[in-house]
PAVEXMAR-884969 format. One line per 8 residues: number of its first residue (from 1); their letters; for each residue x, y, z negated of N, C-alpha, C. Coordinates in steps of 0.02 Angstrom, whole numbers, plus 50000, padded with zeros to 5 digits. Layout:
<nodes>
NUM = a = X/Y/Z/X/Y/Z/X/Y/Z; ... .
</nodes>
This chain:
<nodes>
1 = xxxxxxxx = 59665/46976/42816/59705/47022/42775/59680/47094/42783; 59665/47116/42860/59657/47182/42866/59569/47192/42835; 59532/47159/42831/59458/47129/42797/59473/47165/42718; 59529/47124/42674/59528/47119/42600/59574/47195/42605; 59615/47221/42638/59625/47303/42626/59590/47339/42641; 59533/47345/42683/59483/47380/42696/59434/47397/42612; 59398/47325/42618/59388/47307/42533/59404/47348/42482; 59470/47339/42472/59495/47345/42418/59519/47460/42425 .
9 = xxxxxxxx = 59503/47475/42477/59520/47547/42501/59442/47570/42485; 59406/47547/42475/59339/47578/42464/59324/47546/42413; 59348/47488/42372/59313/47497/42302/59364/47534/42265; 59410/47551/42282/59476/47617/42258/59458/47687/42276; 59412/47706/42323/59393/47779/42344/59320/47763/42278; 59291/47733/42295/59222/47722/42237/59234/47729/42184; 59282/47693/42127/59300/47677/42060/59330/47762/42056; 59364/47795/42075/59420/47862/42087/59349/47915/42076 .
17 = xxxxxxxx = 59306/47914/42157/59231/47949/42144/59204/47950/42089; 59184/47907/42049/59134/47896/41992/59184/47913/41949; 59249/47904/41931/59269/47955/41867/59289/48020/41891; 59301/48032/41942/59274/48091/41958/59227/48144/41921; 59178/48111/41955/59100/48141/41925/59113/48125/41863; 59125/48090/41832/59110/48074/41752/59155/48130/41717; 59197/48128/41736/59246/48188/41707/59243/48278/41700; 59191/48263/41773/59167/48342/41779/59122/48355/41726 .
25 = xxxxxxxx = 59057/48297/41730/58996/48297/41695/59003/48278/41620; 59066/48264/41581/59072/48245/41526/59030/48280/41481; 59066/48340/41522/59028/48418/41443/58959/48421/41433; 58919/48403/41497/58865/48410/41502/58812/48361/41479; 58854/48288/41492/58832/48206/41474/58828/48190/41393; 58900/48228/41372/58912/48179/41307/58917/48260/41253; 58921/48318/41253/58922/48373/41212/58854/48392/41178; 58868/48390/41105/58811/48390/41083/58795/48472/41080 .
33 = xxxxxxxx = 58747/48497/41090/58725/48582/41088/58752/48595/41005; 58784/48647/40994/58817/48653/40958/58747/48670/40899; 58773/48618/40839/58734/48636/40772/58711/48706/40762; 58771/48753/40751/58757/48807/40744/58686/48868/40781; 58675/48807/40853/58628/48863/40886/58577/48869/40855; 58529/48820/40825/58483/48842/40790/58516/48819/40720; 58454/48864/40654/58428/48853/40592/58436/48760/40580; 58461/48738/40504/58425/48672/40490/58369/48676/40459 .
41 = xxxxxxxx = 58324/48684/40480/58265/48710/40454/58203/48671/40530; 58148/48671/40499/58090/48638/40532/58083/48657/40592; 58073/48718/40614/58084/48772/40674/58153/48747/40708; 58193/48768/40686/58271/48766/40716/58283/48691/40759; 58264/48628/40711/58264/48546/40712/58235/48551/40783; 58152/48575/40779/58105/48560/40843/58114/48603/40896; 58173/48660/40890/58167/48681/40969/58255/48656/40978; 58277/48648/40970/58345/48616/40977/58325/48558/41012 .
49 = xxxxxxxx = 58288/48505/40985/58278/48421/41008/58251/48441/41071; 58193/48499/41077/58166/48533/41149/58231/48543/41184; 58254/48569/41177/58325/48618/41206/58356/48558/41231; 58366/48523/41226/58427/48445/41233/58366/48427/41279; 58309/48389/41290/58275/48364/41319/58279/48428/41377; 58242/48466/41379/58258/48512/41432/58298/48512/41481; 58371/48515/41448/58422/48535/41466/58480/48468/41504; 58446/48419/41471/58493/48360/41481/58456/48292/41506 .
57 = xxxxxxxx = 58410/48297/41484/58344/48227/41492/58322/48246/41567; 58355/48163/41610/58361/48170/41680/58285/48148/41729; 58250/48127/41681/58166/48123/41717/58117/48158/41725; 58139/48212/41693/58038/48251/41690/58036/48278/41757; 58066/48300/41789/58019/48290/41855/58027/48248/41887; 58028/48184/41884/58018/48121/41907/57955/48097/41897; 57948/48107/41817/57885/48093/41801/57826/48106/41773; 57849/48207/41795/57803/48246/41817/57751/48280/41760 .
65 = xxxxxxxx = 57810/48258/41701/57796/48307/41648/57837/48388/41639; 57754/48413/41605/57779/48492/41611/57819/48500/41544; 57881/48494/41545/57887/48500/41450/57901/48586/41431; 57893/48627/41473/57856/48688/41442/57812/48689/41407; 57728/48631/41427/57669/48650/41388/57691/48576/41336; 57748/48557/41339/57735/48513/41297/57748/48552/41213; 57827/48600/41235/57827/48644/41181/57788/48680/41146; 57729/48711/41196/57684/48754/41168/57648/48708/41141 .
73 = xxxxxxxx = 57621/48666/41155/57564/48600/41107/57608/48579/41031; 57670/48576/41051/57688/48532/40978/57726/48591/40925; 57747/48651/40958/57775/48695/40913/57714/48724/40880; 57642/48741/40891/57608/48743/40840/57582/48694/40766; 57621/48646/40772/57615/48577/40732/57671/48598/40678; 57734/48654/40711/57799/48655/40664/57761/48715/40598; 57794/48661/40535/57787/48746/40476/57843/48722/40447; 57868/48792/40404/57911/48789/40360/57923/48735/40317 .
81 = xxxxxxxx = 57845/48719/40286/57855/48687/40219/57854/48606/40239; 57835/48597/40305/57836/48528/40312/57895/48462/40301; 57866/48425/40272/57906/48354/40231/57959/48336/40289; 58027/48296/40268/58055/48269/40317/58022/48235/40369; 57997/48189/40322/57936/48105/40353/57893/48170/40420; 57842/48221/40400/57811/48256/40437/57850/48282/40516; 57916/48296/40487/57952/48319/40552/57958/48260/40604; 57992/48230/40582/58019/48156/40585/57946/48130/40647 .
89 = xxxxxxxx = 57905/48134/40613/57829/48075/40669/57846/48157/40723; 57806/48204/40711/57797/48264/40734/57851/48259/40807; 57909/48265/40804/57964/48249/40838/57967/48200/40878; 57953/48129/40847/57948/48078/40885/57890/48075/40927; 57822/48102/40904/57779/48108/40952/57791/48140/41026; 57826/48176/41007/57838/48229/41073/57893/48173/41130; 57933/48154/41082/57980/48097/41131/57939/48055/41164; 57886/48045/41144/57839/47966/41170/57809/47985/41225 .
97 = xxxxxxxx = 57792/48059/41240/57776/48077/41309/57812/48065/41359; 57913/48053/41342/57945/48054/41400/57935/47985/41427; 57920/47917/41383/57869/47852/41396/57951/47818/41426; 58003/47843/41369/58073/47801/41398/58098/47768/41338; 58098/47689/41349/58142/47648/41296/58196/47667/41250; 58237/47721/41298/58297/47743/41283/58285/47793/41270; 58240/47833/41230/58249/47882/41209/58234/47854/41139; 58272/47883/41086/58271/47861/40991/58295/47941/40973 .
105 = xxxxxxxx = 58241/47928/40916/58280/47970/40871/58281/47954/40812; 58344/47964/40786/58357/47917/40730/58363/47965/40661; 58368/47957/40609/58387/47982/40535/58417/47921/40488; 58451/47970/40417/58466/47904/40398/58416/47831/40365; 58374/47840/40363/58304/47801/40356/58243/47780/40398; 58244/47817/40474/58201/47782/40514/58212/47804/40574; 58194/47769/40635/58208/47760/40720/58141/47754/40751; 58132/47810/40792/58085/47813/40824/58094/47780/40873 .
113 = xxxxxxxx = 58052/47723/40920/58068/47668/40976/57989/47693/41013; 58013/47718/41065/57941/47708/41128/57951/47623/41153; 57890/47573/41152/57902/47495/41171/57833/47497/41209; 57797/47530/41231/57725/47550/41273/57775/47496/41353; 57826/47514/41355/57846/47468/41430/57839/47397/41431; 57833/47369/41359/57825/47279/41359/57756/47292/41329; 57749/47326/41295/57689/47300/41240/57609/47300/41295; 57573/47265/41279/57487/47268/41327/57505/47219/41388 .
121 = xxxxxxxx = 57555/47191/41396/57584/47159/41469/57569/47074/41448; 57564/47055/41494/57569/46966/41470/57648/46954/41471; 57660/46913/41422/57714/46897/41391/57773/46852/41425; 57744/46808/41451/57768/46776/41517/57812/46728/41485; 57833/46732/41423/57897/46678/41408/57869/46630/41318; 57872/46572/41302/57872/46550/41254/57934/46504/41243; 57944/46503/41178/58019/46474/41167/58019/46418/41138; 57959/46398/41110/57940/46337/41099/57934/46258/41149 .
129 = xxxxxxxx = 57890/46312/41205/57884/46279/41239/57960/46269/41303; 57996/46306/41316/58081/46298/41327/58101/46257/41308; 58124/46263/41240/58149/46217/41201/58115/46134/41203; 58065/46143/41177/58031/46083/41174/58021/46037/41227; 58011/46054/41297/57983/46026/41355/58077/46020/41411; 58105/46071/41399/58175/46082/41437/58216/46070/41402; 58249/46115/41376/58327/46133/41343/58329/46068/41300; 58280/46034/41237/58300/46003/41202/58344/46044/41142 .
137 = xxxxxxxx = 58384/46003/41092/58438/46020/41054/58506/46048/41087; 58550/46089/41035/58619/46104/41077/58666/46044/41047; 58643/45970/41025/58669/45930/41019/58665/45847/41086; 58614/45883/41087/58606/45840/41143/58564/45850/41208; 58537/45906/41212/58491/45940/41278/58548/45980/41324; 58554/46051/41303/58599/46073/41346/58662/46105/41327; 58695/46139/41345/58755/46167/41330/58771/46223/41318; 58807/46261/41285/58842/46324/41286/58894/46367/41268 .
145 = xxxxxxxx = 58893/46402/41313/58960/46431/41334/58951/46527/41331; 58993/46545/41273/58974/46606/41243/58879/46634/41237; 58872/46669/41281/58800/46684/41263/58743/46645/41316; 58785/46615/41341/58749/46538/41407/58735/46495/41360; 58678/46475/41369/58654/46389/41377/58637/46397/41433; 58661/46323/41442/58633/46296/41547/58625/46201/41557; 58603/46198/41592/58600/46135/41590/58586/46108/41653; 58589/46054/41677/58553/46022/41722/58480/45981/41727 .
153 = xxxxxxxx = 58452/45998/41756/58396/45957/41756/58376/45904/41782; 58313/45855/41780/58323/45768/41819/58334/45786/41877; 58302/45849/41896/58280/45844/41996/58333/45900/42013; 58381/45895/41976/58452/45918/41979/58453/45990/42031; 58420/46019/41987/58402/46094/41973/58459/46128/41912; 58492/46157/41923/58536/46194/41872/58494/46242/41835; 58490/46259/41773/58465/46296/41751/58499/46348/41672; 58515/46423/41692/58541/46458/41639/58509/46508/41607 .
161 = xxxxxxxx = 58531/46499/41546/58460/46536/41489/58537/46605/41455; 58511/46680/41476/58550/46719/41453/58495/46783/41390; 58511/46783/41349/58446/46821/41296/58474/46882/41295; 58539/46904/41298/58554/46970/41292/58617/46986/41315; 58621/47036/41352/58702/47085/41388/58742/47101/41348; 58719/47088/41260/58743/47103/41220/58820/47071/41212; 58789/47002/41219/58823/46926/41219/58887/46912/41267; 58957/46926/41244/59004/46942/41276/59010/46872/41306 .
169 = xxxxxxxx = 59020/46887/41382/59039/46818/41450/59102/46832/41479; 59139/46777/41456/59192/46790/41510/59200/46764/41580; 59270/46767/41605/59269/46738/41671/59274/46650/41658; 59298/46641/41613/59340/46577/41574/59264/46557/41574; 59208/46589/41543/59166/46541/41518/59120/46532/41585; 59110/46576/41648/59080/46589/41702/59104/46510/41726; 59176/46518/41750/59213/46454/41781/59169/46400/41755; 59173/46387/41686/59157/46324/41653/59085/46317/41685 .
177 = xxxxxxxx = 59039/46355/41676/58970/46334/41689/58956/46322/41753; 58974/46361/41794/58975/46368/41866/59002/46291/41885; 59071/46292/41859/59097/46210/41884/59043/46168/41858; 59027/46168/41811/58996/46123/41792/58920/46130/41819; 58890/46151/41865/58822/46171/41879/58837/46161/41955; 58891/46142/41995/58912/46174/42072/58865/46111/42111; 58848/46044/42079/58820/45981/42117/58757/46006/42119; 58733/46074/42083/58652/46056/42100/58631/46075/42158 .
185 = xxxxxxxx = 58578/46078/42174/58540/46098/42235/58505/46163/42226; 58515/46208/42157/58499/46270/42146/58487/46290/42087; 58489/46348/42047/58519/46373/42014/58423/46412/41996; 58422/46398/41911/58370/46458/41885/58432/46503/41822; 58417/46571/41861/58434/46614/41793/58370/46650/41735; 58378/46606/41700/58311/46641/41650/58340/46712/41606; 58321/46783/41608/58337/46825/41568/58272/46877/41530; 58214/46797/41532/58151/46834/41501/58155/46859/41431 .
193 = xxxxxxxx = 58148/46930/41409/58150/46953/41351/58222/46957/41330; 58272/46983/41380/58332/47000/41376/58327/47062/41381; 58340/47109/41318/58331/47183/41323/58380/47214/41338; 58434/47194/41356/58492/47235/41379/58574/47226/41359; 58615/47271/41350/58658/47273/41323/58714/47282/41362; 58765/47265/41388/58813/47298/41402/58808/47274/41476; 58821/47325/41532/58821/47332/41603/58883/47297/41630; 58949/47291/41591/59015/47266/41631/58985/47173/41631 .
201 = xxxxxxxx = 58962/47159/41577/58925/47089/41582/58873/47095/41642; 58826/47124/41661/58781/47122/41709/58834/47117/41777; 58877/47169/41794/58919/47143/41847/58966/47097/41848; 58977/47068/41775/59029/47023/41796/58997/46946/41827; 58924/46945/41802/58895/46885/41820/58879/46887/41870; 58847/46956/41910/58822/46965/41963/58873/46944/42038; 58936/46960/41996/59000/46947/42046/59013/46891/42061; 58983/46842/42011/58983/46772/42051/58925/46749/42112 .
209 = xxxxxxxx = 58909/46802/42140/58839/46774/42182/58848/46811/42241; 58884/46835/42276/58928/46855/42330/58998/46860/42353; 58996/46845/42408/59074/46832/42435/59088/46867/42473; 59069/46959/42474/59073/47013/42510/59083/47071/42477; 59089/47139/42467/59081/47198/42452/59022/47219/42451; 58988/47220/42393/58891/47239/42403/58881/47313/42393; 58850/47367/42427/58816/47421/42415/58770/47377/42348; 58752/47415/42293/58710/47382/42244/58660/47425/42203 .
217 = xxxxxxxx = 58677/47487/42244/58646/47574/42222/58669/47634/42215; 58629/47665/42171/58676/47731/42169/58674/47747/42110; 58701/47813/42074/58681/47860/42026/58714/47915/42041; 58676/47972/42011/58687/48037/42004/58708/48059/41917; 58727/48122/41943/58753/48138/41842/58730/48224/41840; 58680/48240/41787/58681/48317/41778/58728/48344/41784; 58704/48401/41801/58786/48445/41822/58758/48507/41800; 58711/48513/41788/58672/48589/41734/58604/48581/41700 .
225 = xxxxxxxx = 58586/48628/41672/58532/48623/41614/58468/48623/41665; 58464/48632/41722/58390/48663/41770/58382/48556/41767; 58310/48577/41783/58287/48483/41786/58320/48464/41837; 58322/48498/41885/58356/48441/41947/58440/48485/41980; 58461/48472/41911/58539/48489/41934/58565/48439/41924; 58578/48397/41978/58620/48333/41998/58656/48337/42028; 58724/48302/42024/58763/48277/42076/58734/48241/42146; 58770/48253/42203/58728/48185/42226/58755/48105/42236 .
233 = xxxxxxxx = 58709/48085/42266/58675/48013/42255/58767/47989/42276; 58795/47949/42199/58862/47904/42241/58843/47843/42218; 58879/47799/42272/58872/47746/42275/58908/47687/42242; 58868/47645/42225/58911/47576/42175/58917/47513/42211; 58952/47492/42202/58985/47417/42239/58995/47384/42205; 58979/47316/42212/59001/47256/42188/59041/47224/42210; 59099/47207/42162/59155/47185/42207/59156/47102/42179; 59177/47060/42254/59161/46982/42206/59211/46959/42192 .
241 = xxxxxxxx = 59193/46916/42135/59242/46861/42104/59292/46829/42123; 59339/46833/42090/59418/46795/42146/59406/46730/42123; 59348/46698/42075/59356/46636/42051/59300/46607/42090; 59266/46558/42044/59214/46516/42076/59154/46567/42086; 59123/46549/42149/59061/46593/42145/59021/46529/42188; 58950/46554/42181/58888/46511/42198/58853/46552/42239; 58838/46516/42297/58819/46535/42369/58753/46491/42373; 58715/46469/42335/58661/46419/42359/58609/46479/42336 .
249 = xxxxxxxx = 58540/46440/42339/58480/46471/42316/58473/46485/42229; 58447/46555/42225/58418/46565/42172/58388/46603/42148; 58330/46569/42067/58282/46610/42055/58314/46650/41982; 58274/46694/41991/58296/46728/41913/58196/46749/41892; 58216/46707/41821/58151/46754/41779/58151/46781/41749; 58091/46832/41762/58087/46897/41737/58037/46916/41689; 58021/46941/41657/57959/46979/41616/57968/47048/41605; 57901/47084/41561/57933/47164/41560/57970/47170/41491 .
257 = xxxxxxxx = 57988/47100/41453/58030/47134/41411/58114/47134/41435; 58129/47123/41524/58173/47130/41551/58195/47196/41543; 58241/47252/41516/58266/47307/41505/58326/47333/41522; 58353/47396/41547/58406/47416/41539/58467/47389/41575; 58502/47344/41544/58560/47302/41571/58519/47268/41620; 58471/47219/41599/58442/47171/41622/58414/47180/41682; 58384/47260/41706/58360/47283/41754/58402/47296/41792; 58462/47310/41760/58520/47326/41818/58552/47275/41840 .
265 = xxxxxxxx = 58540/47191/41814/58567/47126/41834/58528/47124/41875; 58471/47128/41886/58410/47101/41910/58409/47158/42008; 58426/47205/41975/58432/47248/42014/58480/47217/42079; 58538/47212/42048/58614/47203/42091/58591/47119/42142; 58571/47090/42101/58539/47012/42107/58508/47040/42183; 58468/47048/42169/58437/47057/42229/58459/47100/42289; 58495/47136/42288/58533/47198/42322/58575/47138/42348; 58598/47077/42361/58649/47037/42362/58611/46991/42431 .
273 = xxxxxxxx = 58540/46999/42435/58509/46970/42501/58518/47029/42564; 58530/46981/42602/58534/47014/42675/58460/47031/42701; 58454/47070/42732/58381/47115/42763/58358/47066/42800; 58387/47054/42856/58363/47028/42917/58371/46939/42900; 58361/46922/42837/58381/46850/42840/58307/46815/42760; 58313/46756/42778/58271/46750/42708/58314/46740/42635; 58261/46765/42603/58315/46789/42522/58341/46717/42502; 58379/46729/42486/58429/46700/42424/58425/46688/42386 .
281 = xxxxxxxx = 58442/46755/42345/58393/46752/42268/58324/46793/42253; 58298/46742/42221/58225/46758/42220/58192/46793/42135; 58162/46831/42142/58139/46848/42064/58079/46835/42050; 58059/46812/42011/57983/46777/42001/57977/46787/41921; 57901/46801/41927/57875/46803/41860/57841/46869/41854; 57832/46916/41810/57831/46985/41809/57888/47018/41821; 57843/47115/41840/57916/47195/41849/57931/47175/41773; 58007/47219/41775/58038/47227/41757/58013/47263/41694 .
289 = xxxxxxxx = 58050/47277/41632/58014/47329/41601/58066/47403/41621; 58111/47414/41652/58145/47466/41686/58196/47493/41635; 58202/47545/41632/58253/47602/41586/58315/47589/41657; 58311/47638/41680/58353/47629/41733/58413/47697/41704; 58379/47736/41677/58420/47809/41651/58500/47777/41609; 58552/47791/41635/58609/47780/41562/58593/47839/41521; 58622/47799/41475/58587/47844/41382/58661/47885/41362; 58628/47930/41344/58689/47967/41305/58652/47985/41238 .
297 = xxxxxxxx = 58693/48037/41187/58653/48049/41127/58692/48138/41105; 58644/48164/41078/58660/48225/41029/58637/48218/40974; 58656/48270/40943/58629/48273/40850/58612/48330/40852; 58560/48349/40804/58500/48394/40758/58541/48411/40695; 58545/48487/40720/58570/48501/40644/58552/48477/40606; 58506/48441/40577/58502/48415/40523/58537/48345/40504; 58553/48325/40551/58604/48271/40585/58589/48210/40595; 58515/48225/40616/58470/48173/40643/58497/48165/40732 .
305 = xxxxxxxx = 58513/48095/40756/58526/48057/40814/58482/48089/40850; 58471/48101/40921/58445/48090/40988/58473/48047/41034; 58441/48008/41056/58473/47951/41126/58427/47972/41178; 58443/47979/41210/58407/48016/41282/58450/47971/41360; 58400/47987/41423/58437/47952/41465/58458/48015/41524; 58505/47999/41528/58542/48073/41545/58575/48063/41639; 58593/47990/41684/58612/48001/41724/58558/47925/41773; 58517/47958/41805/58487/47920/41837/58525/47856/41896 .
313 = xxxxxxxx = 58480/47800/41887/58510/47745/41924/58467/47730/41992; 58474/47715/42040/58440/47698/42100/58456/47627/42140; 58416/47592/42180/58422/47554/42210/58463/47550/42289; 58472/47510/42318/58537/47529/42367/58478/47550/42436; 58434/47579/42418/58386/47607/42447/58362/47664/42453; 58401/47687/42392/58374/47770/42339/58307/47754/42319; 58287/47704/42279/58216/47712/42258/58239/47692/42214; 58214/47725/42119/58215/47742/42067/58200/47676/42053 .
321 = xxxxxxxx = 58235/47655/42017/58238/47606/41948/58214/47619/41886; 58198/47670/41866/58178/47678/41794/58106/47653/41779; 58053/47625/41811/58003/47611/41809/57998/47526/41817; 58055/47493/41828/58053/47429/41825/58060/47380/41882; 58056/47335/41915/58066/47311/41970/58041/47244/41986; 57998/47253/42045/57920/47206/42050/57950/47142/42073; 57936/47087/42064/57961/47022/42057/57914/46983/42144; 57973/46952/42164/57958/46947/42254/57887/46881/42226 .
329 = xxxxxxxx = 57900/46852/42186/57864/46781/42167/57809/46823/42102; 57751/46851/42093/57709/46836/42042/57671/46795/41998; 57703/46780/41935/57675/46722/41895/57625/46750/41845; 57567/46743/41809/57569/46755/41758/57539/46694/41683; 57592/46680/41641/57615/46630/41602/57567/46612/41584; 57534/46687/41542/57483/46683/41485/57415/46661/41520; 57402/46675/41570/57333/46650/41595/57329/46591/41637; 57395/46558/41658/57380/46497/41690/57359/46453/41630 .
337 = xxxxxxxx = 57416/46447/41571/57383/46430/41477/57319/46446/41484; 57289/46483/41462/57217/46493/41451/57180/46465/41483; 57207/46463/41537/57155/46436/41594/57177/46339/41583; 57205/46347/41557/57219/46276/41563/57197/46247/41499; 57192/46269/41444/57147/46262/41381/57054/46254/41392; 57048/46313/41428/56966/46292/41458/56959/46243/41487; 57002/46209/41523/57005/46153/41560/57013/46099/41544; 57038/46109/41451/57047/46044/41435/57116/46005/41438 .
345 = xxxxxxxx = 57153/46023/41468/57211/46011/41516/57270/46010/41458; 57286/45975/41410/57328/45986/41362/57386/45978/41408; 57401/45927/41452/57478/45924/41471/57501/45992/41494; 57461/46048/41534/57490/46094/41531/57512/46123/41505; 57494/46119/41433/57513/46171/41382/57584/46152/41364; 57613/46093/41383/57665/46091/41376/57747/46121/41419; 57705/46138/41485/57743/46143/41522/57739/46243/41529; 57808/46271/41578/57817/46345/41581/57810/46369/41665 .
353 = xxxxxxxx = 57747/46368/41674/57736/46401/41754/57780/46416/41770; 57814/46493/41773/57876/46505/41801/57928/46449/41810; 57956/46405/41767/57996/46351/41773/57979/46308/41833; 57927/46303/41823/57875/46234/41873/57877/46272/41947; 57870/46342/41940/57873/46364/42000/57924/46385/42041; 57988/46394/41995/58047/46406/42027/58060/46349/42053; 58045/46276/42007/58052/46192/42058/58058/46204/42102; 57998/46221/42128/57955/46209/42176/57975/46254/42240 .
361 = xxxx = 58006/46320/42204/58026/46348/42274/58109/46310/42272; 58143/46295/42239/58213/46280/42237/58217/46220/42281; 58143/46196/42293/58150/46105/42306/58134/46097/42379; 58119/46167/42398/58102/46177/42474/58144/46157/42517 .
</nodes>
């Protein structure tokens, strides 16, 4: 008893802390620089979007861009007479230096997307081959339960396929799978090419995979316009599940089109192994593709969107998340295939390394 009030007294000082900070940092997080400061005009548009990045965009000295000379390079590019479309690339170019997922800028006709974090990488996942060789039909292969399919496998391996954080999970549907998955001998979470989406889903799943109070990281929140005016580093906890939770071994796969939410599942996942003991859960495959920053947004007088990432996330280590997070198991998909085509080797082509390899550690 005196255990679960302790608990419950520090995820109540934590939850109290963090709106705390959120409440101080609102003005600073979520206030858009007032229209009025600059012109709607070509000039006015491009030092405003500067002004917000400056002032609010929580990486450049992280990652050790000067965006002083970035202004001087791209404000000679600004003229009067230039076309929307002209502003529009012009603008977005300058965003692509900050080299963050989460930064967009939007209009009512086009969205600038930096994707340099997945794109050039081996791919690590085919869905053909999933489907075809595993899952089967959802009539008769495996099951699902809101944005879950899961299934069991012959060598009675549990296995759950999640595509996006988007995909609302409840506790109702957690129970169901979990009960229904509890005989195996271990558990794959696949969230390859899961780009993100909502964080209360990343902890609510994560909460089934400890039966303690987890340190799981930190974040900080601007607290002024200078690059490194932060709060400091507070801390996040995971608090676990009053329902069914799963205590056996497991793998989660990864690739770099892992993002955002997904980095922060992936993140907590692992934050959930003890130091001095061998892991638990294991991550295999390729890093992460990262965006560790939470996003906020302003508007351009002209009333063109900015999404920017405004309050940095950290590991229960203090080491930065925004760059992605290196997988304890290295696979890579695309070249064991290839290599297995020179070889002649058709049965491989049917099968998904990572899969074969999580077996293999699950079967230890």
């Amino acid at each position: 008893m005196l255990k679960l009030q302790v608990r419950d007294q520090l995820m109540m000082r934590n939850k109290i802390r963090q709106l705390l900070w959120l409440l101080c940092c609102l003005p600073v997080l979520t206030g858009c620089i007032g229209e009025d400061d600059y012109a709607n005009d070509p000039r006015g548009n491009f030092e405003q979007l500067w002004k917000i990045i400056d002032e609010q965009y929580c990486f450049l000295d992280t990652k050790g861009i000067d965006w002083d000379a970035v202004h001087d390079e791209y404000s000679k590019l600004i003229i009067p007479s230039m076309s929307n479309d002209d502003l529009f690339d012009i603008l977005s170019q300058m965003l692509y230096i900050l080299k963050d997922g989460h930064v967009n800028l939007s209009s009512a006709s086009r969205i600038s997307y930096y994707d340099a974090w997945y794109q050039g990488y081996p791919w690590n996942y085919r869905e053909d081959i999933l489907y075809n060789y595993y899952l089967g039909s959802t009539n008769s292969g495996y099951r699902t339960s809101a944005g879950l399919k899961y299934k069991i496998f012959d060598n009675n391996i549990g296995y759950i396929r999640y595509e996006s954080f988007s995909a609302g999970v409840g506790d109702g549907n957690l129970d169901e799978v979990l009960y229904y998955l509890q005989i195996c001998n271990g558990l794959i979470i696949d969230v390859r090419d899961n780009g993100g989406g909502n964080l209360t889903n990343s902890s609510r799943i994560a909460a089934r995979f400890t039966d303690k109070l987890a340190l799981t990281g930190y974040i900080q929140h601007k607290t002024g316009p200078g690059h490194n005016d932060f709060s400091e580093m507070e801390p996040i906890y995971l608090e676990p599940s009053n329902s069914i939770r799963w205590q056996k071994k497991v793998v989660i796969l990864t690739n770099r089109r892992c993002y955002s939410a997904t980095n922060d599942f992936v993140n907590i996942m692992r934050s959930l192994n003890n130091d001095n003991e061998d892991k638990r859960i294991i991550q295999l495959g390729d890093q992460t593709g990262g965006g560790s920053g939470l996003p906020f947004s302003s508007e351009l007088p002209n009333g063109w969107s900015v999404r920017f990432s405004a309050s940095p996330h950290f590991d229960k280590y203090g080491k930065s998340l925004e760059d992605g997070i290196k997988p304890d198991v290295y696979v890579n998909m695309d070249k064991i295939l290839e290599e297995g085509i020179e070889q002649g080797d058709i049965e491989s082509q049917k099968k998904d390394p990572l899969i074969e390899k999580a077996f293999e550690i699950l079967s230890e």
